[in-house]
FIBAFI-638852 format. One record per residue (C-alpha): x, y, z. Coordinates in steps of 0.2 Angstrom, whole numbers. Each point is the difference from the previous one (the first is absolute). Example, Ala and Ser with C-alpha at 12.3 -4.5 7.8 and 13.67 -1.06 7.14 Angstrom:
<c1:62 c2:-22 c3:39>
<c1:6 c2:17 c3:-3>
***
This chain:
<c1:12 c2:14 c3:80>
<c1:-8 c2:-9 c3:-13>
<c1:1 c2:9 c3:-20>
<c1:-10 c2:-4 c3:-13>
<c1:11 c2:0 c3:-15>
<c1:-3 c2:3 c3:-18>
<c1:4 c2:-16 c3:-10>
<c1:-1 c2:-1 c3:-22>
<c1:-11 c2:-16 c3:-4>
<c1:11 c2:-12 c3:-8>
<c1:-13 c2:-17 c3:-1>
<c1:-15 c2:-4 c3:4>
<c1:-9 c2:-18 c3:5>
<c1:-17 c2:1 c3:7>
<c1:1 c2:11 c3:15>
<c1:17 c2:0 c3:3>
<c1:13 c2:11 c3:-10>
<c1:19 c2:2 c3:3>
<c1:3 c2:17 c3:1>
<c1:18 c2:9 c3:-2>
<c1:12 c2:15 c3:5>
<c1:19 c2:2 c3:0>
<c1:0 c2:-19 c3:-4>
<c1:-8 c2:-6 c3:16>
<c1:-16 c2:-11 c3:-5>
<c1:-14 c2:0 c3:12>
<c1:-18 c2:-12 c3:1>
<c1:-16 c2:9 c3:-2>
<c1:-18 c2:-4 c3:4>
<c1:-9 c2:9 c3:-12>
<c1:-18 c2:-3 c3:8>
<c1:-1 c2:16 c3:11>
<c1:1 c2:11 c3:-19>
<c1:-17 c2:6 c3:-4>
<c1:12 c2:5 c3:-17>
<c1:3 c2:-10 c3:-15>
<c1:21 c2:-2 c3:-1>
<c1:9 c2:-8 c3:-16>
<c1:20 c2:-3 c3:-2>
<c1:8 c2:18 c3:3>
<c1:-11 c2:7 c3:14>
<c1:5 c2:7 c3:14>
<c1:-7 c2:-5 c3:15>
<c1:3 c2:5 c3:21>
<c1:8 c2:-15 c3:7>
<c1:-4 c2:-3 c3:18>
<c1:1 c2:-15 c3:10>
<c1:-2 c2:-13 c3:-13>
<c1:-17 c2:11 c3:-9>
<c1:1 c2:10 c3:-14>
<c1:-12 c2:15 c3:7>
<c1:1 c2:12 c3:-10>
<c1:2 c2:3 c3:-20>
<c1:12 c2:18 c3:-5>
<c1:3 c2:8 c3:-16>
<c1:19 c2:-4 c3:-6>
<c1:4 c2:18 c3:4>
<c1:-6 c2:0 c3:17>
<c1:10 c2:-15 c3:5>
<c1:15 c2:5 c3:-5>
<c1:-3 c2:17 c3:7>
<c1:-3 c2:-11 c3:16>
<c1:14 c2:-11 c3:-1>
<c1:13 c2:14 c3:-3>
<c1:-8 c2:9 c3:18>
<c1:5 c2:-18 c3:7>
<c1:16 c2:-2 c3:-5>
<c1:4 c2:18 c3:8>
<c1:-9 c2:-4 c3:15>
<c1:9 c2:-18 c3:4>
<c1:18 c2:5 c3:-7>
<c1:12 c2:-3 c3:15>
<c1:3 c2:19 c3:0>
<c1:-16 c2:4 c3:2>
<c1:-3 c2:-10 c3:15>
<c1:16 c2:5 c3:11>
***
């Protein structure tokens, strides 16, 4: 299964930007954006490409669904 996640912008140089969540830093090519992102952003995260940007609101949203769907209770 592959998931896109939602990552929080933490810095940026030329087209790559770490992203971050849960303390797990990820590389992220940020030249399939069509959107302008800056330090904070939320972005989807999905095999290395940042391919999507969210509102804070919505990620969180997201990533609360995620954790629910992966805890180990969920999946027995």
């Amino acid at each position: 299964m592959c998931v896109g996640v939602p990552m929080q912008i933490v810095s940026i140089e030329g087209d790559i930007a770490i992203a971050e969540i849960d303390g797990v830093k990820r590389e992220a090519s940020l030249m399939l954006l069509g959107d302008e992102v800056a330090l904070g952003d939320f972005v989807i995260v999905h095999a290395g490409f940042a391919i999507s940007k969210l509102d804070e609101q919505e990620a969180r949203e997201t990533l609360e669904l995620m954790r629910e769907a992966f805890t180990p209770e969920s999946m027995a």
